[in-house]
PDB file with SEQRES, HELIX, SHEET and CRYST1 records, atoms N, CA, C and O in Angstrom:
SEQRES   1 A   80  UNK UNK UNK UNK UNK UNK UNK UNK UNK UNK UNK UNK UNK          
SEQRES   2 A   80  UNK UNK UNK UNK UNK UNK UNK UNK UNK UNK UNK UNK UNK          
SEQRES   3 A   80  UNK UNK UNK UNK UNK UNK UNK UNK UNK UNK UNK UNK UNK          
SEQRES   4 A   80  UNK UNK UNK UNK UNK UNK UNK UNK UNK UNK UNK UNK UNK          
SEQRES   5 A   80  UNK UNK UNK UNK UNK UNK UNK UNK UNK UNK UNK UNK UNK          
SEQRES   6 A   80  UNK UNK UNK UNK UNK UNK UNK UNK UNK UNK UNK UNK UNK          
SEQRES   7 A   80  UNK UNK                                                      
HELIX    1 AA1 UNK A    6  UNK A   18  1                                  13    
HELIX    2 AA2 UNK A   24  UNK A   29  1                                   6    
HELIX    3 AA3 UNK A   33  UNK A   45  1                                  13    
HELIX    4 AA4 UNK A   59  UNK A   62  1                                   4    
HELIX    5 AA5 UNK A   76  UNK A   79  1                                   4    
CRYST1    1.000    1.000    1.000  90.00  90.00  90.00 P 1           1          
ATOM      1  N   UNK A   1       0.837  -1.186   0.000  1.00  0.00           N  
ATOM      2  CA  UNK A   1       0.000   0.000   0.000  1.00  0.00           C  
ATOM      3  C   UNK A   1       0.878   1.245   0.000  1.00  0.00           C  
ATOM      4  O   UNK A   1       1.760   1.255   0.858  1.00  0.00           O  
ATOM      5  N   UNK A   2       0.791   2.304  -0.817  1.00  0.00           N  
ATOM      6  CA  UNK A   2       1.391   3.536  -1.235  1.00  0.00           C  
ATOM      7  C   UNK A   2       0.804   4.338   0.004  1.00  0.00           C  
ATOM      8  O   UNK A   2      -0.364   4.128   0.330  1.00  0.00           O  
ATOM      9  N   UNK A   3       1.386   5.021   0.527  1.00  0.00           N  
ATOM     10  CA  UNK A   3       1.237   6.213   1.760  1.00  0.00           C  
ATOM     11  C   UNK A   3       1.578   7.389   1.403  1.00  0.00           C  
ATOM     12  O   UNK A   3       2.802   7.513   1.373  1.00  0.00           O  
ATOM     13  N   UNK A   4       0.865   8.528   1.050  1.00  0.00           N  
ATOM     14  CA  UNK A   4       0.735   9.777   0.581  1.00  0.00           C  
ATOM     15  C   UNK A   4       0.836  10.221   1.855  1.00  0.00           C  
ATOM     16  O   UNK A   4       0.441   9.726   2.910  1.00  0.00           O  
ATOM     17  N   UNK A   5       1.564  11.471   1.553  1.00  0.00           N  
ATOM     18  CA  UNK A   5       2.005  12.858   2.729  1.00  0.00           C  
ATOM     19  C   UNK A   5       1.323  13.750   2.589  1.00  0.00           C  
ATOM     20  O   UNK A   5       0.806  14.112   1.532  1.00  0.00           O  
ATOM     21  N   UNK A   6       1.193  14.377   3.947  1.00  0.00           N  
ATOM     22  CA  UNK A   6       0.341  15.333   4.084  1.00  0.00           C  
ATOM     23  C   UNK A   6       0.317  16.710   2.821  1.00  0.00           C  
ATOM     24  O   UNK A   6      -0.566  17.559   2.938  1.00  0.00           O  
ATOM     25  N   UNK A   7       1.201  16.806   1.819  1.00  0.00           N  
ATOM     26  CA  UNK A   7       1.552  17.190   0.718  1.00  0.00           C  
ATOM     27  C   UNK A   7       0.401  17.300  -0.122  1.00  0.00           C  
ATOM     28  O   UNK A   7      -0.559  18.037  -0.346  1.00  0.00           O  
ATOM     29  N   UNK A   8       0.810  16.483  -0.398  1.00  0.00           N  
ATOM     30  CA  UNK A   8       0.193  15.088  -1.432  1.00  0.00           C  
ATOM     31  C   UNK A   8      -1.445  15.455  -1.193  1.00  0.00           C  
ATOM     32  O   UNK A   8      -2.225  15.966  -1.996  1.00  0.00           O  
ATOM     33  N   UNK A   9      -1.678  15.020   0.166  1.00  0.00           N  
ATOM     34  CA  UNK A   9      -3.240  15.011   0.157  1.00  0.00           C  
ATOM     35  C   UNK A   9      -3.800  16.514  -0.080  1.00  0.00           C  
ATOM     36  O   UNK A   9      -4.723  16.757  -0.856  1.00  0.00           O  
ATOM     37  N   UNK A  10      -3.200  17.378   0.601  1.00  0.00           N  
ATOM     38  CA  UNK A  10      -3.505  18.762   0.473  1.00  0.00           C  
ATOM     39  C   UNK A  10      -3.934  19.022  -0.893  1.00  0.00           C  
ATOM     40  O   UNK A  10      -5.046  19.424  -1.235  1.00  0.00           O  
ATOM     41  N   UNK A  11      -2.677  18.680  -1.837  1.00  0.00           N  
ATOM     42  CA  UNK A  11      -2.860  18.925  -3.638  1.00  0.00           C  
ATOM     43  C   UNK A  11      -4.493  18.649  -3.605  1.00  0.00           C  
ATOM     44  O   UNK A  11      -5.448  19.372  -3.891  1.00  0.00           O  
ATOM     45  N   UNK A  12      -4.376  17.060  -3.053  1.00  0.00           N  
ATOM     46  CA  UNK A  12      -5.871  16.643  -3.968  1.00  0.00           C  
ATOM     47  C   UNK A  12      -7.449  17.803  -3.418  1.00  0.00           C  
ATOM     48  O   UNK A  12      -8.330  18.358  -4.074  1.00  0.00           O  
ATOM     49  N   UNK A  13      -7.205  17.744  -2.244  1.00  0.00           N  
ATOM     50  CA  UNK A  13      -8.001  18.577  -1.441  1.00  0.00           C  
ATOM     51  C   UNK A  13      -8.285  19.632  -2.070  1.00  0.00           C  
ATOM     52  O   UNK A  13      -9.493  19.869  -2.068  1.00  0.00           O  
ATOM     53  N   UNK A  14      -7.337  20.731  -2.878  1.00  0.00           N  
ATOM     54  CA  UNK A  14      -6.871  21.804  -3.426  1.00  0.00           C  
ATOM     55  C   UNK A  14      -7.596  21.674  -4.649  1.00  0.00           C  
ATOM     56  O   UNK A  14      -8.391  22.559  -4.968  1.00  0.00           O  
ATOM     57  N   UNK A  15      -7.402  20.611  -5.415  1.00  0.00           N  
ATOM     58  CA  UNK A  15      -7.503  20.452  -6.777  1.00  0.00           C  
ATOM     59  C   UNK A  15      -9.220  20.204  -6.927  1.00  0.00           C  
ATOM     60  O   UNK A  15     -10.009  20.778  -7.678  1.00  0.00           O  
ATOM     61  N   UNK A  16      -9.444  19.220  -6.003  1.00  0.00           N  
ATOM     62  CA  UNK A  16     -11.267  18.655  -6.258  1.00  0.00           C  
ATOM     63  C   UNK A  16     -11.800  20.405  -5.851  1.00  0.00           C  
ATOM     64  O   UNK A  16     -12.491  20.939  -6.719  1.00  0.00           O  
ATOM     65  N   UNK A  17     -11.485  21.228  -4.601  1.00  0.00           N  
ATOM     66  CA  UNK A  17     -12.201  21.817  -3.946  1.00  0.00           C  
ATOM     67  C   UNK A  17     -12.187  23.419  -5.479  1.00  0.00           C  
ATOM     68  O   UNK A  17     -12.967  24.372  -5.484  1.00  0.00           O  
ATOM     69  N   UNK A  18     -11.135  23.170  -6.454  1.00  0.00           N  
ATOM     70  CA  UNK A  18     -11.144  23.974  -7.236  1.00  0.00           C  
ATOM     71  C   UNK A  18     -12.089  23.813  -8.696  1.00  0.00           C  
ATOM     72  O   UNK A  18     -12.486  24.549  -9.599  1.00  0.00           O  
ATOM     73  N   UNK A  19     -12.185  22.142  -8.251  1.00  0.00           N  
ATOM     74  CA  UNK A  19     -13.882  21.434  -9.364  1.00  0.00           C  
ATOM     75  C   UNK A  19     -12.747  20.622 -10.406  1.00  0.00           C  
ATOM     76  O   UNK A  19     -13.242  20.298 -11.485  1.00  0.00           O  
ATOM     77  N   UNK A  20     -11.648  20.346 -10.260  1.00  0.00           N  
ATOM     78  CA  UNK A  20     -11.445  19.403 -10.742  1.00  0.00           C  
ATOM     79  C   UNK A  20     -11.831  17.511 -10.694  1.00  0.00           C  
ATOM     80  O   UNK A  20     -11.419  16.722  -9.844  1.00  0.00           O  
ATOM     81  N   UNK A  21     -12.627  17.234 -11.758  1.00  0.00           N  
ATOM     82  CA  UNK A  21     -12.977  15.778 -11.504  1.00  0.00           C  
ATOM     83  C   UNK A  21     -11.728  14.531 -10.795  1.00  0.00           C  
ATOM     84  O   UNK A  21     -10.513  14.722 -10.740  1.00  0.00           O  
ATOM     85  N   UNK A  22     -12.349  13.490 -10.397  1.00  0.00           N  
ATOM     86  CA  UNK A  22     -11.551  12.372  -9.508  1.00  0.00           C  
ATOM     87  C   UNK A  22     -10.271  11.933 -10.564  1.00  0.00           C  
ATOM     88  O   UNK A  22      -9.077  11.845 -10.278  1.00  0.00           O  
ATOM     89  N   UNK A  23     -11.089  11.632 -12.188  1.00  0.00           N  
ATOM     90  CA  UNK A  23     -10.307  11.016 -13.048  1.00  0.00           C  
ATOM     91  C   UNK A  23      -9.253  12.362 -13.554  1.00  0.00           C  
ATOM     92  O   UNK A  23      -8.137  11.890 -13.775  1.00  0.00           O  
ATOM     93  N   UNK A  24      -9.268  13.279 -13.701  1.00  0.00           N  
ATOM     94  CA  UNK A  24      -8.006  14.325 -14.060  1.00  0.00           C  
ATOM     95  C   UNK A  24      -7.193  14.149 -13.330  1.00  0.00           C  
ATOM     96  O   UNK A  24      -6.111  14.112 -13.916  1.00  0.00           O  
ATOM     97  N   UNK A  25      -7.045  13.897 -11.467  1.00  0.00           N  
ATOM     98  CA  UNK A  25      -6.721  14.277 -10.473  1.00  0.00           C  
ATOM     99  C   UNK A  25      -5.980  12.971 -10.365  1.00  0.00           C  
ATOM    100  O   UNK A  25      -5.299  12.971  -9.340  1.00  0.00           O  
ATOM    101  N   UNK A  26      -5.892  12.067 -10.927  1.00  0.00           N  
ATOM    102  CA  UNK A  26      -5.640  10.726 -10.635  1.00  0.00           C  
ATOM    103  C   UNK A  26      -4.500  10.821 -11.977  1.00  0.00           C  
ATOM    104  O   UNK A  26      -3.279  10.854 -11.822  1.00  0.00           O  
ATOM    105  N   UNK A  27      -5.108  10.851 -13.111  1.00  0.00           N  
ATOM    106  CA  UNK A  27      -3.710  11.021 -14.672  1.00  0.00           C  
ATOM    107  C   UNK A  27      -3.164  12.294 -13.621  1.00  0.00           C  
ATOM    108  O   UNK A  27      -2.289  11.664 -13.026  1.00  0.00           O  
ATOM    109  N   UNK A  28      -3.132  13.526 -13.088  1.00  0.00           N  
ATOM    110  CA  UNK A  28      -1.914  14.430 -13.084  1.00  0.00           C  
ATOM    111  C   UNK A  28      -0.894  13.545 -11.752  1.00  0.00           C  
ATOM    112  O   UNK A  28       0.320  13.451 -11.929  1.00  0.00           O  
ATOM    113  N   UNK A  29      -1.536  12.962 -10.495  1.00  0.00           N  
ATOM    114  CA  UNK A  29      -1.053  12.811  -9.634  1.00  0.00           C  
ATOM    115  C   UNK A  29      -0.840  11.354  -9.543  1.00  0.00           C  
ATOM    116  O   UNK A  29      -0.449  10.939  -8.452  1.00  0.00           O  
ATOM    117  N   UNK A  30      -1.024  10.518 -10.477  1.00  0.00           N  
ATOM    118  CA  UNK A  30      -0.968   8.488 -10.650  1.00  0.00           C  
ATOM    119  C   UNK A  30      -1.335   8.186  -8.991  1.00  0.00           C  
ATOM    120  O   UNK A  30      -0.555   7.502  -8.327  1.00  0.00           O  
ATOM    121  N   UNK A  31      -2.529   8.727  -8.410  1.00  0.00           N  
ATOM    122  CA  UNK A  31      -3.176   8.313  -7.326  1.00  0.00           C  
ATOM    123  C   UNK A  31      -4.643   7.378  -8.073  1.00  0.00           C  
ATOM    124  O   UNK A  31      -5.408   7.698  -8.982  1.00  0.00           O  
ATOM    125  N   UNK A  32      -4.572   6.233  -7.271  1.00  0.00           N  
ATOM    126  CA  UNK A  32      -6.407   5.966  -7.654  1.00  0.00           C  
ATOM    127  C   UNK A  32      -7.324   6.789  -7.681  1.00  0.00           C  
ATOM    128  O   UNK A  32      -7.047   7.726  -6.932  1.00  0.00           O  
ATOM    129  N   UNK A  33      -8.242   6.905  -8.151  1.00  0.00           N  
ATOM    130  CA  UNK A  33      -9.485   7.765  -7.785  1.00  0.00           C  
ATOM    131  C   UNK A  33     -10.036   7.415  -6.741  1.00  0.00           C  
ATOM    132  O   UNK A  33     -10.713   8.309  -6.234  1.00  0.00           O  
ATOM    133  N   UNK A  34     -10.014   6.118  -6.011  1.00  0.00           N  
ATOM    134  CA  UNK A  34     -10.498   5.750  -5.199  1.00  0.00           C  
ATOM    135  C   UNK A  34      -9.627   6.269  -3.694  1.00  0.00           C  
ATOM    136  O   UNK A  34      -9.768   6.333  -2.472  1.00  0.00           O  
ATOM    137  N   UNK A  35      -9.105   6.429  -4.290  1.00  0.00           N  
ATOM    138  CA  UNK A  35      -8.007   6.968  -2.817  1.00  0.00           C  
ATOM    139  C   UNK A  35      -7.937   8.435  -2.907  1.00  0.00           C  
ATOM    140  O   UNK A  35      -7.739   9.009  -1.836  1.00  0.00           O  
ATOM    141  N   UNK A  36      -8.044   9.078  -3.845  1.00  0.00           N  
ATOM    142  CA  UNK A  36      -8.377  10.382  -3.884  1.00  0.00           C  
ATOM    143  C   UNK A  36      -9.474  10.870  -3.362  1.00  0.00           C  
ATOM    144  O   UNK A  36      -9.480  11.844  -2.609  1.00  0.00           O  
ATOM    145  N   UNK A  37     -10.558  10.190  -3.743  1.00  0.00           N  
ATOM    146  CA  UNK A  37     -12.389  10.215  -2.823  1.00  0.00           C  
ATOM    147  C   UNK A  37     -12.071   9.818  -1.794  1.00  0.00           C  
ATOM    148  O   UNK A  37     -13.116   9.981  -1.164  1.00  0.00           O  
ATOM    149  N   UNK A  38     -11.505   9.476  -1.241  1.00  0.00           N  
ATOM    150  CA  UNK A  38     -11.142   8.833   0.114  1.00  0.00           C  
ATOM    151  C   UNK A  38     -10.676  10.186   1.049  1.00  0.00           C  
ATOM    152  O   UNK A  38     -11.350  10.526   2.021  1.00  0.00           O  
ATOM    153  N   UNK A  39      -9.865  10.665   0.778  1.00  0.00           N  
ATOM    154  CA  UNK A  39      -9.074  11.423   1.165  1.00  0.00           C  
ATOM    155  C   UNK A  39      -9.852  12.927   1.512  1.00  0.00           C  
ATOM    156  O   UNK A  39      -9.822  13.638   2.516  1.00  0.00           O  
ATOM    157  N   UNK A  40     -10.869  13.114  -0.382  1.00  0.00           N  
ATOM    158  CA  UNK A  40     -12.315  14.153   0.054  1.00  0.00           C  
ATOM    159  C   UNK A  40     -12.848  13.524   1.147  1.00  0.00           C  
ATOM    160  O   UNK A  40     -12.684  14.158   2.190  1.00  0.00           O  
ATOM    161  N   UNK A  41     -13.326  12.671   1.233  1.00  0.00           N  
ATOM    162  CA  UNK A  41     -14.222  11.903   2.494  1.00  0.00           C  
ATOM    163  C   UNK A  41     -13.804  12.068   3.468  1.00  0.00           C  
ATOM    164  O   UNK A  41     -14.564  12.232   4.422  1.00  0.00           O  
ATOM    165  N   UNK A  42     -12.963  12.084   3.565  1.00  0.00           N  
ATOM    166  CA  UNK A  42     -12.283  12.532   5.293  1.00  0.00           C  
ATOM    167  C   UNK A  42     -11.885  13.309   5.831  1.00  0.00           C  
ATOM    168  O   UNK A  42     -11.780  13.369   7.056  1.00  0.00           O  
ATOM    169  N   UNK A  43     -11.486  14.296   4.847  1.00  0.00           N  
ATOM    170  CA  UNK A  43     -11.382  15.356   4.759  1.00  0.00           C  
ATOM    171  C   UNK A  43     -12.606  16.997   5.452  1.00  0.00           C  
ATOM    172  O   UNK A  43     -12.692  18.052   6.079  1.00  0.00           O  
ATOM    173  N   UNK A  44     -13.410  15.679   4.432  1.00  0.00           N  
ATOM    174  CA  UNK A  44     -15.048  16.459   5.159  1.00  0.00           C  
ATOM    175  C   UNK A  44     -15.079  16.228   6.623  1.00  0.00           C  
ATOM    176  O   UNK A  44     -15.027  16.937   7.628  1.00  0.00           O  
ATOM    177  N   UNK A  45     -15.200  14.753   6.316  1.00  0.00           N  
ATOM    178  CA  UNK A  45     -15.587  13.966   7.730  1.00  0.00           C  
ATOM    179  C   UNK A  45     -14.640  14.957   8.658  1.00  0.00           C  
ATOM    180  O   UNK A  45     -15.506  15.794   8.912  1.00  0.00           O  
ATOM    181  N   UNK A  46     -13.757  15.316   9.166  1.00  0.00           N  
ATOM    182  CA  UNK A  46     -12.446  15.632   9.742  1.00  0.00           C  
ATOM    183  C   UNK A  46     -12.966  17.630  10.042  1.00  0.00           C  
ATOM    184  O   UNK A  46     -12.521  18.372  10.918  1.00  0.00           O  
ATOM    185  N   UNK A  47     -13.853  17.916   9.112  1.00  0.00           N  
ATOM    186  CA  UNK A  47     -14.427  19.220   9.650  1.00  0.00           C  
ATOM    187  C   UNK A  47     -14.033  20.384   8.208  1.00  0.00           C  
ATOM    188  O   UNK A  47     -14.519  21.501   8.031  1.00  0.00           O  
ATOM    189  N   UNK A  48     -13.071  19.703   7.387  1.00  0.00           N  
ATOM    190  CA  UNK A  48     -13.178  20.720   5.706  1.00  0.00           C  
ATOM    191  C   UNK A  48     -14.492  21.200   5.560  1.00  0.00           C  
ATOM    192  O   UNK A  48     -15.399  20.385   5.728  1.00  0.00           O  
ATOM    193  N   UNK A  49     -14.760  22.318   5.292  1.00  0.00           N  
ATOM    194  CA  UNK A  49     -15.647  22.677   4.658  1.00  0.00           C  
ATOM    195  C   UNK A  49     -15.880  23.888   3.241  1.00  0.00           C  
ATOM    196  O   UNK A  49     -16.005  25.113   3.233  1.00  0.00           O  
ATOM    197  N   UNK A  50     -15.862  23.027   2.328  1.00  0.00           N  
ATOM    198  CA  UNK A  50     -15.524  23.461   0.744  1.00  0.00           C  
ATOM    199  C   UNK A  50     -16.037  24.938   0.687  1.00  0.00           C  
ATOM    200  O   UNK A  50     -15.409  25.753   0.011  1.00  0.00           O  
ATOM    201  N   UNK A  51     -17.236  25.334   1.421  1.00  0.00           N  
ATOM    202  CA  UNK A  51     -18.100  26.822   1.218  1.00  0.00           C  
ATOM    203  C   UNK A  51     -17.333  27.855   2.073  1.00  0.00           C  
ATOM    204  O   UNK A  51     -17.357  29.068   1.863  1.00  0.00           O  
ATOM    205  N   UNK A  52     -16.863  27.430   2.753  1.00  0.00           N  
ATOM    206  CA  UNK A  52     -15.940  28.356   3.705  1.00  0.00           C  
ATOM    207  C   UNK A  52     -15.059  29.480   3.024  1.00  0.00           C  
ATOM    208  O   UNK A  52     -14.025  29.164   2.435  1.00  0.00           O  
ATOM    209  N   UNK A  53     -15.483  30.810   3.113  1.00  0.00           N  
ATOM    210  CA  UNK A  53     -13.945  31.758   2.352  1.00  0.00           C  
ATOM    211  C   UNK A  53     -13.781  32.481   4.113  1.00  0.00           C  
ATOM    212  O   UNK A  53     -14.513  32.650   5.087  1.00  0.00           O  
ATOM    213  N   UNK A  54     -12.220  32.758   3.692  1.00  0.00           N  
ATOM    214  CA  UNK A  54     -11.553  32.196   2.533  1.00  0.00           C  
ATOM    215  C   UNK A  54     -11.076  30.418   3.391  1.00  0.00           C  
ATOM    216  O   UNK A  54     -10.975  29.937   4.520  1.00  0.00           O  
ATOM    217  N   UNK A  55     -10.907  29.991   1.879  1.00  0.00           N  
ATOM    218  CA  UNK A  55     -10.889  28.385   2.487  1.00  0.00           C  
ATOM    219  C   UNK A  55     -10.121  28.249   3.007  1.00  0.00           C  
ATOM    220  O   UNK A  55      -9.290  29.154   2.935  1.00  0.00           O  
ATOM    221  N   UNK A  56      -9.742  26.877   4.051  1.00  0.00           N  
ATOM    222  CA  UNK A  56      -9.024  26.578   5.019  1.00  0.00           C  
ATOM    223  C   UNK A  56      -9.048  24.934   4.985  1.00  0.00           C  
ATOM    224  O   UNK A  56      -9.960  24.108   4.996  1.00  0.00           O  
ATOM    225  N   UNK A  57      -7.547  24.844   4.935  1.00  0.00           N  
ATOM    226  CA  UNK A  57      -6.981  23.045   5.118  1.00  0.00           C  
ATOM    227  C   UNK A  57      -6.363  23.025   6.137  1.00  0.00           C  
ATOM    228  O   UNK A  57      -5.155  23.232   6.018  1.00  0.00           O  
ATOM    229  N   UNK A  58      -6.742  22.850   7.109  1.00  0.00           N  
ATOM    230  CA  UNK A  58      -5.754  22.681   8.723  1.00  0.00           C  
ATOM    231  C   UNK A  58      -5.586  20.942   8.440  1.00  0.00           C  
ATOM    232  O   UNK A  58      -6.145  20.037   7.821  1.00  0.00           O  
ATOM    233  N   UNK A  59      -4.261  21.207   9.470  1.00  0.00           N  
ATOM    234  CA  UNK A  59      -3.339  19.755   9.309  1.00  0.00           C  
ATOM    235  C   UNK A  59      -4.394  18.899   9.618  1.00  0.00           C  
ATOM    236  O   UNK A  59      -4.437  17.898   8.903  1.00  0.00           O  
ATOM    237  N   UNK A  60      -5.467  19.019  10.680  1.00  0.00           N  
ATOM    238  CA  UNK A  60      -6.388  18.033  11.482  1.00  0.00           C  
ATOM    239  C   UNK A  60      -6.973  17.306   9.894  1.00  0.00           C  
ATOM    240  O   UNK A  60      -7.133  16.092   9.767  1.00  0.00           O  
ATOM    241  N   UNK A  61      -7.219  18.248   8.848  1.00  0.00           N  
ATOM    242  CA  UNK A  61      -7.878  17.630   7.975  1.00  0.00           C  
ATOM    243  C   UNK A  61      -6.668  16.448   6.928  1.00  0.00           C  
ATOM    244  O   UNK A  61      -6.781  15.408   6.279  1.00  0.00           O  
ATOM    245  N   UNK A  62      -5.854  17.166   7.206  1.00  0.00           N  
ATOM    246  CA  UNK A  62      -5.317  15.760   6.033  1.00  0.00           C  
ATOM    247  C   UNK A  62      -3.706  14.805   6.700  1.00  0.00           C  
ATOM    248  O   UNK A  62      -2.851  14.200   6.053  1.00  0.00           O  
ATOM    249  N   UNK A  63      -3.846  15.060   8.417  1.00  0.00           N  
ATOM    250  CA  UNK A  63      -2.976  14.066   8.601  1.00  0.00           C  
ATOM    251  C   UNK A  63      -3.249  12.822   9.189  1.00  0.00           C  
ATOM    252  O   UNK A  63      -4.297  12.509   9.754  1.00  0.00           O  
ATOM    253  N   UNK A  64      -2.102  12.025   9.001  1.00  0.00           N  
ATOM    254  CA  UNK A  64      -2.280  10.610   9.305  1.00  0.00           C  
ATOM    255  C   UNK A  64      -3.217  10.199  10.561  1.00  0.00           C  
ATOM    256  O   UNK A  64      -3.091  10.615  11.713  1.00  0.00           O  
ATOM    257  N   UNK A  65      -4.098   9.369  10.120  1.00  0.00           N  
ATOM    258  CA  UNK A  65      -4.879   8.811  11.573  1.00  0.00           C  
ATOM    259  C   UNK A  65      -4.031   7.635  12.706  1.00  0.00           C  
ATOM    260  O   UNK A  65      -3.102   6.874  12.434  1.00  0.00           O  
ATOM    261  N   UNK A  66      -4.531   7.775  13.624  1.00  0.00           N  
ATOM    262  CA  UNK A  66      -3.591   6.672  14.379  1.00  0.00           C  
ATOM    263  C   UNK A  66      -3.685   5.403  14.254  1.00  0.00           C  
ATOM    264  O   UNK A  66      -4.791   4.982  13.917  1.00  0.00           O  
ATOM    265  N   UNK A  67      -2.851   4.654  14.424  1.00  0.00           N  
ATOM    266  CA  UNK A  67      -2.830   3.263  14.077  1.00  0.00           C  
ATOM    267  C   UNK A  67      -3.327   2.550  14.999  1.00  0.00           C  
ATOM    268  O   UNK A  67      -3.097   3.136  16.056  1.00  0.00           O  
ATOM    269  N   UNK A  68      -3.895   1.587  15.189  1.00  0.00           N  
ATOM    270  CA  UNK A  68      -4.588   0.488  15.730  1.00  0.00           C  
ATOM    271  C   UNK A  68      -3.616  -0.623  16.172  1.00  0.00           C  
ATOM    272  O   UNK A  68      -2.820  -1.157  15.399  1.00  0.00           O  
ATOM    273  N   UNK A  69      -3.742  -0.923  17.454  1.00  0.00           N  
ATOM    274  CA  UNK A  69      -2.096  -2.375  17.626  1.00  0.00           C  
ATOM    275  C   UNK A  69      -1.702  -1.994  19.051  1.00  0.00           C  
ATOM    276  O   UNK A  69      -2.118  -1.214  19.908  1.00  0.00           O  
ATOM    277  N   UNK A  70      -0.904  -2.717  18.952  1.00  0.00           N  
ATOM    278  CA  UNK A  70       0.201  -2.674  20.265  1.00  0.00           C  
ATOM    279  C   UNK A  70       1.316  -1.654  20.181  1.00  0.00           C  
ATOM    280  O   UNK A  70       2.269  -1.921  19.449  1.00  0.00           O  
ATOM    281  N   UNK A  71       1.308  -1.100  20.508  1.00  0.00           N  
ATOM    282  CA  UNK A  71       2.530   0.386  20.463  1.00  0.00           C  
ATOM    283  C   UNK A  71       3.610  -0.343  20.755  1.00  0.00           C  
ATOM    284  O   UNK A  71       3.632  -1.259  21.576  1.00  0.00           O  
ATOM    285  N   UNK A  72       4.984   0.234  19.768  1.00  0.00           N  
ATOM    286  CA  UNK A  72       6.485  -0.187  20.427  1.00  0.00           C  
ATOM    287  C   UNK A  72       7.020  -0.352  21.707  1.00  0.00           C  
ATOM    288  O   UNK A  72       6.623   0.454  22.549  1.00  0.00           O  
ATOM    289  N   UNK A  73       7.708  -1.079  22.007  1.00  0.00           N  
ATOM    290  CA  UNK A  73       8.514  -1.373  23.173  1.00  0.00           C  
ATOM    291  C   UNK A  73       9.367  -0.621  23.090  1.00  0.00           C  
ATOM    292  O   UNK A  73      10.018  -0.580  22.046  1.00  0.00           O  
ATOM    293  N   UNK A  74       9.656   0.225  24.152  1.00  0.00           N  
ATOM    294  CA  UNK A  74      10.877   1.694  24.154  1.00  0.00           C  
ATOM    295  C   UNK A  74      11.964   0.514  24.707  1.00  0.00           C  
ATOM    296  O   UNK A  74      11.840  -0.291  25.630  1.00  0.00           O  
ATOM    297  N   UNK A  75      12.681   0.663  24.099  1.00  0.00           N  
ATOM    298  CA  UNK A  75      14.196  -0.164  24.307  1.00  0.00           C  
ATOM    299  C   UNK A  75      15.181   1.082  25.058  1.00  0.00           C  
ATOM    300  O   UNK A  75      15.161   2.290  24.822  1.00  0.00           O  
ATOM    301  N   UNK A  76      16.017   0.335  26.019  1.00  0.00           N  
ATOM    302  CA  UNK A  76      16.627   1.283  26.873  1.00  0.00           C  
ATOM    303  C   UNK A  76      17.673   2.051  26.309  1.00  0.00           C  
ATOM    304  O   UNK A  76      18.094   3.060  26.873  1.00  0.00           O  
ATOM    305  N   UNK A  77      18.218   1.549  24.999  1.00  0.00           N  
ATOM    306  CA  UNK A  77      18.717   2.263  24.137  1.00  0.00           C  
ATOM    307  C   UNK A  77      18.214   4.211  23.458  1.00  0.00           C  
ATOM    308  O   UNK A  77      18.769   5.183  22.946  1.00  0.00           O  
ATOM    309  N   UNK A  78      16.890   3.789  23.912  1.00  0.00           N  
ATOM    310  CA  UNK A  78      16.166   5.043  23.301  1.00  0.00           C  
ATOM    311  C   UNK A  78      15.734   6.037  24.581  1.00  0.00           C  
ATOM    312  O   UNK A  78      15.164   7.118  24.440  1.00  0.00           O  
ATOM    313  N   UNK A  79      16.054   5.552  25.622  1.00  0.00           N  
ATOM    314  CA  UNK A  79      15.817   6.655  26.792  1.00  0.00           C  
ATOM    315  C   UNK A  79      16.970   7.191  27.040  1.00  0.00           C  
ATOM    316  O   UNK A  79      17.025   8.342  27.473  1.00  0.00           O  
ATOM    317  N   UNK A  80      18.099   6.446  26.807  1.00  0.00           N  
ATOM    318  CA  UNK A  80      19.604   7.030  27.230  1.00  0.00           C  
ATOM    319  C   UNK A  80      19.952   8.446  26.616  1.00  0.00           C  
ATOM    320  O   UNK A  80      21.036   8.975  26.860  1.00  0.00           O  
TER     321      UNK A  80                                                      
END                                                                             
């Protein structure tokens, strides 16, 4: 699985919220479309709101969510 940076997602954010379609956005940036809608989707979900001037992408909207699991073992190497 390919992992896009907070960069990256911004562009797409940038690009749809300027009315560019999924499929343009996908040939300029070789992202799926499906991962591009993804990214609108959560984006929203996350509190974007496209009608807003002047517009606004805060980090909350396009950075990484937390991972799910067992968190690392801090090795005593890394407290020293």
């Amino acid at each position: 699985m390919v992992k896009y940076d907070m960069a990256m997602r911004t562009l797409v954010i940038t690009m749809i919220w300027m009315g560019m379609d999924s499929l343009h956005i996908s040939a300029l940036t070789e992202m799926p479309v499906r991962t591009i809608n993804s990214i609108w989707a959560r984006a929203i979900e996350r509190g974007f709101d496209p009608s807003r001037r002047p517009v606004m992408i805060c980090e909350a909207h396009v950075i990484d969510a937390p991972r799910s699991g067992r968190p690392k073992k801090e090795r005593s190497e890394d407290l020293a």
